[in-house]
C-alpha positions in Angstrom: -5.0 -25.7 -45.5 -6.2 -22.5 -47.4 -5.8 -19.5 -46.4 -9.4 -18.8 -45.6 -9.5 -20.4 -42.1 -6.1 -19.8 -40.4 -4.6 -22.6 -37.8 -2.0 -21.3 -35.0 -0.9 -24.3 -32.8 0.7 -22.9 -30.5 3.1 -24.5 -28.0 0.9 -24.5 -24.5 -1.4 -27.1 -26.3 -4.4 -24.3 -27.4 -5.1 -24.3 -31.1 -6.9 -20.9 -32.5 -8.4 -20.8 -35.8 -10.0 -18.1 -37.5 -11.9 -17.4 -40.0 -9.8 -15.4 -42.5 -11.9 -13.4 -44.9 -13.1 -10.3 -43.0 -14.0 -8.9 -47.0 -17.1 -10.7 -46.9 -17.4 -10.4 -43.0 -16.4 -14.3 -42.5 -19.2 -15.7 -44.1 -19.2 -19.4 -44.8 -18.4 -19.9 -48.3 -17.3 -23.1 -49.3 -13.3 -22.2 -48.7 -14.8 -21.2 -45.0 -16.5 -24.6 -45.0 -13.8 -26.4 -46.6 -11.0 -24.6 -44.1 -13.0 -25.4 -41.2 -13.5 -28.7 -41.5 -9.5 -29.6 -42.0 -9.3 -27.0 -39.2 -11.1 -29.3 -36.6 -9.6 -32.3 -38.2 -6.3 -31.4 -37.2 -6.8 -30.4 -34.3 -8.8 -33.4 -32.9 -6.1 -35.9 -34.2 -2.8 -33.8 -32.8 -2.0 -34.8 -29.5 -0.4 -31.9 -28.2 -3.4 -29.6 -28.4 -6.4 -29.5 -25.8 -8.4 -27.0 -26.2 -9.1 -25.0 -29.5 -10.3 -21.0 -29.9 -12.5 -20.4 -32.9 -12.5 -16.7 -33.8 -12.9 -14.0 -36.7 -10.7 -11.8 -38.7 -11.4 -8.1 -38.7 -13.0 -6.3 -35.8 -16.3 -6.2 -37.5 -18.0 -9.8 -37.8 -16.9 -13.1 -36.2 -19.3 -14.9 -39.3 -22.0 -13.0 -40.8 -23.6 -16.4 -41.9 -24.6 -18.8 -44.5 -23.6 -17.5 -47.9 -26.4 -16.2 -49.5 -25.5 -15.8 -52.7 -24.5 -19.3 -52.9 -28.2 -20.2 -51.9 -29.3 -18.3 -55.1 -26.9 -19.1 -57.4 -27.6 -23.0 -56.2 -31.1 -22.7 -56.2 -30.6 -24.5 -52.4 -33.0 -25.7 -50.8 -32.7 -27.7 -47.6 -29.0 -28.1 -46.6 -27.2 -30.8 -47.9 -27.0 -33.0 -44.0 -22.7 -32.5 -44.3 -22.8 -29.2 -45.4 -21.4 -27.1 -42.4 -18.5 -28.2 -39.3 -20.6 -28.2 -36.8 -19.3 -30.2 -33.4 -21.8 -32.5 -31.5 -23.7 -33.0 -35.4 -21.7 -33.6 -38.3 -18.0 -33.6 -36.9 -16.8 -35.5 -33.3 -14.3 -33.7 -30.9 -13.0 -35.1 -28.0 -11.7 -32.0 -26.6 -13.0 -28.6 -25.7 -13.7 -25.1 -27.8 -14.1 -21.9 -27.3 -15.9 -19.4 -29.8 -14.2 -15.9 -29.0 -16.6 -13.6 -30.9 -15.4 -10.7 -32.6 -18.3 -8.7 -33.9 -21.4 -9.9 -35.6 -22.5 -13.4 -35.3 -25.9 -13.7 -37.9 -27.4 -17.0 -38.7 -24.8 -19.1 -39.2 -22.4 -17.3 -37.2 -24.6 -18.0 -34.2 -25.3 -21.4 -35.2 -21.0 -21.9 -35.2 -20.5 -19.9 -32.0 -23.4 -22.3 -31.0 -21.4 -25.4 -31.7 -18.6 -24.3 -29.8 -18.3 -25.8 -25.6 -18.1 -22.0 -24.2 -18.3 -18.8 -25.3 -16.1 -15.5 -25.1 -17.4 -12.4 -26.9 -16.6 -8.6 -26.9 -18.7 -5.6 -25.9 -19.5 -4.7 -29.2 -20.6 -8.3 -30.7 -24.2 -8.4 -32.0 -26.3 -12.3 -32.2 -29.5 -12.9 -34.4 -30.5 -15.7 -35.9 -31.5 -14.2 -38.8 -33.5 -16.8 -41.2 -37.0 -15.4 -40.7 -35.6 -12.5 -42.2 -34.6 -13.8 -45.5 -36.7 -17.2 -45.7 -34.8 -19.5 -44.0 -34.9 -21.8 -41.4 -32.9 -22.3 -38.3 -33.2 -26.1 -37.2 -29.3 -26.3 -36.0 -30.8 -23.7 -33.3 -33.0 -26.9 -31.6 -29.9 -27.1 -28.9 -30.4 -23.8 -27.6 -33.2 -24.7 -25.4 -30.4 -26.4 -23.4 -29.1 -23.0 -23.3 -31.2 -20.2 -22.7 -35.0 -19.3 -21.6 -37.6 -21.2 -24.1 -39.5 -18.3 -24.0 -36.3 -15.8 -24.9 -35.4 -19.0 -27.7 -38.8 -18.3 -29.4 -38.4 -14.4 -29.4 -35.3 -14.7 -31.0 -36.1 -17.1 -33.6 -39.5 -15.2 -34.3 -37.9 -12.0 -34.0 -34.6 -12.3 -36.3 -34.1 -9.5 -34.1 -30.2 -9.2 -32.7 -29.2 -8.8 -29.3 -26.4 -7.3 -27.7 -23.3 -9.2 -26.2 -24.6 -7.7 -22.8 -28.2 -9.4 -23.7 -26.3 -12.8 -24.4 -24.3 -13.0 -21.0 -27.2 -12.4 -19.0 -29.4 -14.7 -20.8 -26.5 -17.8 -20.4 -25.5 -17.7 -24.3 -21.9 -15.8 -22.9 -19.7 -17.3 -20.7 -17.1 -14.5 -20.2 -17.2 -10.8 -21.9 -14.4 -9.2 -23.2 -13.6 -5.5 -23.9 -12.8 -5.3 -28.2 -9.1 -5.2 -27.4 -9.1 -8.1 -24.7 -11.4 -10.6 -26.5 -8.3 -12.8 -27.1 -6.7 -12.2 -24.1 -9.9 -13.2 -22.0 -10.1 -16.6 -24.3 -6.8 -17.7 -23.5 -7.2 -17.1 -20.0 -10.5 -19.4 -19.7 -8.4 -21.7 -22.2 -5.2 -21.5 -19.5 -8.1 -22.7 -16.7 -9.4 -25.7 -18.2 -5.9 -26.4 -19.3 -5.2 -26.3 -15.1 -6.9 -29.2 -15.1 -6.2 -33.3 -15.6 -6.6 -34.1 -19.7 -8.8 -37.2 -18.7 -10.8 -35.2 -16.0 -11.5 -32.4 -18.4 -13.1 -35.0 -21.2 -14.7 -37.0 -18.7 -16.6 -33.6 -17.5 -17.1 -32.1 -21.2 -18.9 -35.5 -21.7 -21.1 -35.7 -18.6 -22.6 -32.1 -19.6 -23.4 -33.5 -23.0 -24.7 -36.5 -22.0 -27.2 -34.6 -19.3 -28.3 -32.6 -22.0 -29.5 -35.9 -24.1 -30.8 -38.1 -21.3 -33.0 -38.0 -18.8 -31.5 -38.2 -15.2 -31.2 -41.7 -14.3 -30.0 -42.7 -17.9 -27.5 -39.8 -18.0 -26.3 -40.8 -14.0 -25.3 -44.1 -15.6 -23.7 -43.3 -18.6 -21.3 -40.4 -17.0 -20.5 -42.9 -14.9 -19.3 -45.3 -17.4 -17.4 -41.8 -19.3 -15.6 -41.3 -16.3 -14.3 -44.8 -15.6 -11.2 -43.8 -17.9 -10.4 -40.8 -15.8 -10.7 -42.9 -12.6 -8.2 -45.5 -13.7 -5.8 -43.1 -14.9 -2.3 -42.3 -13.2 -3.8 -39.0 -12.7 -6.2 -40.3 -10.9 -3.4 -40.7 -8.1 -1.6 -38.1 -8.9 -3.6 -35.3 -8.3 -4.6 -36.4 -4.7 -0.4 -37.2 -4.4 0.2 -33.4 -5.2 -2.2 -31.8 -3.3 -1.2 -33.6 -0.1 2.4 -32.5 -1.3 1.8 -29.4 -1.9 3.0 -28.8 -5.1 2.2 -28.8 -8.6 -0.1 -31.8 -10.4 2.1 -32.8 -13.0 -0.3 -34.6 -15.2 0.2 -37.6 -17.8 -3.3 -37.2 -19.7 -3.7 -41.2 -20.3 -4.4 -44.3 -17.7 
């Protein structure tokens, strides 16, 4: 990998990359793009990692966006379909991500920390998605009325106007927020609670919120079930129940 997207394994199965080039306020150039999508690669196919924490370098922007003088120099148009790592569109993940927002998060920035499961950002981070403002279009922002208010959605696409981190958690875009010097630490603690939890159980759950979001109710009651039949069958299936009654410790396997 480049040095423009950084990748920390680190030994308690959480992966965090960042976005390396603070200079030009993280946006994604094609190194970003490039670094990213290795980035998820490798952490969906290693084993030993369950959860991943995508963040920015610098105090000052977690990803200002799409690089605009790219567009220009390109002459771009619409977006070529593979063009940004975005999961749940153009790259699968089995396991859970965090975005842990730094500072700004314009246009695609938002769109990124969009992508992500859950979302951790500090006190002084700024949202907008910004494409009104320069011509653009947002499409990759259709998911957000899973999200937040439809009438707050269409202010802030109308708008281009940014809102505070404060704004974001009340409106449901934040899960957790973070003073500047604890962003990280606040991540890894939501990281070290999923982690808490069975492997199976975790992916089953991660897949029933997803498939809500797509069906309607009976459709989605009936697939879940079928995404959680895994889980069911699984030795931590009996294992959990086993260390509860034993009070003690689930000590879990993570496969049937």
């Amino acid at each position: 990998m480049s040095d423009a997207v950084l990748f920390d394994p680190r030994d308690d199965g959480i992966a965090i990359i960042t976005l390396n080039r603070p200079e030009t306020r993280n946006a994604l150039s094609r190194e970003i793009r490039a670094g990213l999508f290795q980035a998820w690669d490798r952490f969906e196919r290693d084993p030993a990692l369950r959860i991943a924490i995508l963040t920015g370098a610098g105090e000052k922007a977690f990803c200002a966006g799409g690089d605009l003088k790219e567009m220009v120099d390109t002459g771009m148009k619409v977006p070529p379909r593979d063009m940004f790592p975005l999961p749940y569109d153009t790259i699968e993940l089995s396991k859970p991500t965090i975005a842990a927002v730094n500072g700004v998060a314009f246009a695609g920035g938002w769109m990124i920390a969009q992508a992500c499961d859950l979302c951790v950002a500090s006190s002084s981070a700024k949202f907008a998605v910004t494409e009104v403002k320069v011509g653009r279009s947002s499409p990759w922002a259709s998911p957000l009325i899973h999200m937040i208010p439809q009438r707050i959605m269409m202010e802030i696409l109308l708008t281009g106007k940014p809102i505070t981190a404060q704004r974001a958690y009340e409106i449901g875009l934040v899960n957790r927020l973070a003073e500047p010097g604890e962003l990280m630490d606040t991540a890894l603690a939501l990281a070290a609670e999923i982690l808490d939890g069975a492997p199976l159980s975790v992916r089953a759950a991660r897949e029933t919120v997803m498939l809500s979001t797509e069906m309607g109710r009976s459709a989605a009651l009936a697939a879940a079930r079928h995404a959680s039949e895994l889980c069911y069958n699984s030795e931590d299936a009996q294992e959990g129940p086993r260390a509860f009654a034993e009070k003690r410790r689930p000590q879990w396997k993570g496969w049937s």
